[in-house]
C-alpha positions as CSV (number, residue, x, y, z in Angstrom):
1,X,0.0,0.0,0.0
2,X,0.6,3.7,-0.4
3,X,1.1,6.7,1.6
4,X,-0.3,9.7,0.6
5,X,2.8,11.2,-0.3
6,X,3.6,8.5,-2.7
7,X,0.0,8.5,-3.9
8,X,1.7,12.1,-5.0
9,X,5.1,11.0,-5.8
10,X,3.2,8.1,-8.2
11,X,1.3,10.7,-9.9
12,X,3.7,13.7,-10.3
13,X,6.5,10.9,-11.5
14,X,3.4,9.6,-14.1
15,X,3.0,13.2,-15.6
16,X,6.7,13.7,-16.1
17,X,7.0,10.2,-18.2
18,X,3.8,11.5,-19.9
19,X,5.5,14.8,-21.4
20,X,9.0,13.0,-22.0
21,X,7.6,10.5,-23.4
22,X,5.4,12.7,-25.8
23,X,8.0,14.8,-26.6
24,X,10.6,12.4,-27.7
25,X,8.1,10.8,-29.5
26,X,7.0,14.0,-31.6
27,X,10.7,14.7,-32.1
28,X,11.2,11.2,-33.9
29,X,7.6,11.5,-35.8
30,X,7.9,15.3,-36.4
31,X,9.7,16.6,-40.3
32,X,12.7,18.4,-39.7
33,X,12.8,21.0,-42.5
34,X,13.8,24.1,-41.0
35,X,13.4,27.3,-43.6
36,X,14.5,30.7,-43.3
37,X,11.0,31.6,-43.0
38,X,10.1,29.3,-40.5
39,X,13.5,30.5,-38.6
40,X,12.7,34.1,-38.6
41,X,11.5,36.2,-35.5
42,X,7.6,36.0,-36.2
43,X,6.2,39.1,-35.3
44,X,2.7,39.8,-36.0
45,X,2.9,38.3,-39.4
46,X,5.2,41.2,-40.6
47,X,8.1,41.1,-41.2
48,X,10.8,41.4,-38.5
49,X,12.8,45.2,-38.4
50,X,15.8,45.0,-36.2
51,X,17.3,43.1,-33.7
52,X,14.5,41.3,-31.2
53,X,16.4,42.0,-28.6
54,X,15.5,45.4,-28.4
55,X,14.5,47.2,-24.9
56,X,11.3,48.6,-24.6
57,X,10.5,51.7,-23.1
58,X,9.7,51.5,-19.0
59,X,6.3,53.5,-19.9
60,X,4.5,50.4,-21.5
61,X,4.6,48.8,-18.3
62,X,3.8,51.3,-16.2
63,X,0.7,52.3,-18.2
64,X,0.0,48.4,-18.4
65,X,0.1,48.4,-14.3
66,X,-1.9,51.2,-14.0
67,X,-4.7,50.0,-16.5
68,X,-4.9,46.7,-14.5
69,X,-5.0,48.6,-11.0
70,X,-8.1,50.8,-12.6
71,X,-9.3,47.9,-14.5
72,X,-9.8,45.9,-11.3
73,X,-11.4,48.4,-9.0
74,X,-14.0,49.3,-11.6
75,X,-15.2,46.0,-12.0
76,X,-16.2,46.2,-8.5
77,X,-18.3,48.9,-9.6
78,X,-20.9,46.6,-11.4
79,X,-21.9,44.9,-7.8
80,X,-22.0,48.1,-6.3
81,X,-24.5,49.2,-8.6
82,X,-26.7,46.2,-8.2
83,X,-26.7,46.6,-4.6
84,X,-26.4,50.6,-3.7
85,X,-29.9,50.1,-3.5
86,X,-30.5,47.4,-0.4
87,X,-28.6,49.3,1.9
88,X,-29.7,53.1,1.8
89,X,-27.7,56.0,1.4
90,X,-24.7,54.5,3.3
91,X,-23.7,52.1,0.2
92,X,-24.5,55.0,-2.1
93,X,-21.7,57.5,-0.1
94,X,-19.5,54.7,0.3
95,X,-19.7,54.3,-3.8
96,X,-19.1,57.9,-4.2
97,X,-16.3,58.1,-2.3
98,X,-14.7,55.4,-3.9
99,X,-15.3,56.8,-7.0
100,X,-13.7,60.2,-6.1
101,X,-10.7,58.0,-4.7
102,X,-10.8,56.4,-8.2
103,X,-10.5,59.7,-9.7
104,X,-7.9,61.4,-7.7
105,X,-5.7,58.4,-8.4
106,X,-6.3,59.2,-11.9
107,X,-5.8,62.5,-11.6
108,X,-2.3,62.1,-9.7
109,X,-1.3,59.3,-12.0
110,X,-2.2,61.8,-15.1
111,X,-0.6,64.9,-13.4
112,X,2.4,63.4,-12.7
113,X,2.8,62.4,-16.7
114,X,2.8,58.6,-15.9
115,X,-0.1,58.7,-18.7
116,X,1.6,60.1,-21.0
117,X,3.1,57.9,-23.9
118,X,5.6,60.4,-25.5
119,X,9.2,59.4,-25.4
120,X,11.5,61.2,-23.5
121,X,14.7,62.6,-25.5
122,X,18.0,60.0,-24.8
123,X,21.0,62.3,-24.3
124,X,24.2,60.0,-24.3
125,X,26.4,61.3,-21.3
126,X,30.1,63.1,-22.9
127,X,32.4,63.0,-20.6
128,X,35.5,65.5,-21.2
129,X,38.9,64.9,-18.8
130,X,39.2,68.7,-18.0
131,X,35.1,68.7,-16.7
132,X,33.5,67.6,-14.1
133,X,30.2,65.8,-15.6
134,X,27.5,67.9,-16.4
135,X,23.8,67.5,-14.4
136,X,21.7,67.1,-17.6
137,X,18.4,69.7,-16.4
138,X,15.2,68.2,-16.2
139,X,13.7,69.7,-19.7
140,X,16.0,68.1,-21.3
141,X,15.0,64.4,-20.4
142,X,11.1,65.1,-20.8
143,X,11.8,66.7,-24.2
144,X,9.9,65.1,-26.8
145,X,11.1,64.4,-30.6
């Protein structure tokens, strides 16, 4: 008889032989033709421009975060609006002021420019031997092309 843990052990050792097993076996039944166009860097079904290795700007992923924080908090919305009614003019306040929260957090997101998708100008640092470095001034890096 088993233990529980190698009731486990059984199962998590049978669905390891189950992807080795299908692997290797699709290896050996699979074609091996390998094209340049099946070798490429598939993007979209156009054709590939540059190196894919290319970093992409911080912005995307803080607009992403932010759309998924205000994504999430207005789908709470849809029960609120079911309900507000059941329980009076307390549920109705505390949906306002949830909304307003949800607004000033929109408001400070867009005021300080997190919103904004414009790329900042890239200014390589120069450094001379006879200079100190230079502070580059803040206009500079917001500066759009």
């Amino acid at each position: 008889m088993l233990t529980e843990f190698g009731k486990v052990f059984a199962f998590i050792l049978t669905a390891v032989l189950f992807v080795v097993v299908a692997v290797v076996a699709a290896k050996l039944i699979r074609p091996a033709r390998p094209t340049t166009e099946k070798l490429t860097t598939y993007e979209c079904g156009e054709n590939p421009e540059g190196s894919p290795w290319v970093k992409f700007n911080i912005r995307f992923y803080v607009v992403a975060l932010i759309f998924l924080i205000f994504d999430v908090e207005v789908v709470l919305l849809i029960p609120w609006a079911l309900v507000y009614q059941e329980s009076g003019i307390a549920g109705y306040l505390v949906g306002i002021i949830f909304l307003v929260l949800l607004g000033l957090g929109m408001a400070y997101e867009w005021r300080k420019g997190d919103l904004e998708w414009a790329r900042p100008k890239i200014v390589p640092p120069v450094i001379k031997k006879d200079e100190p470095p230079r502070e580059i001034p803040q206009e500079e890096l917001t500066t759009v092309e």
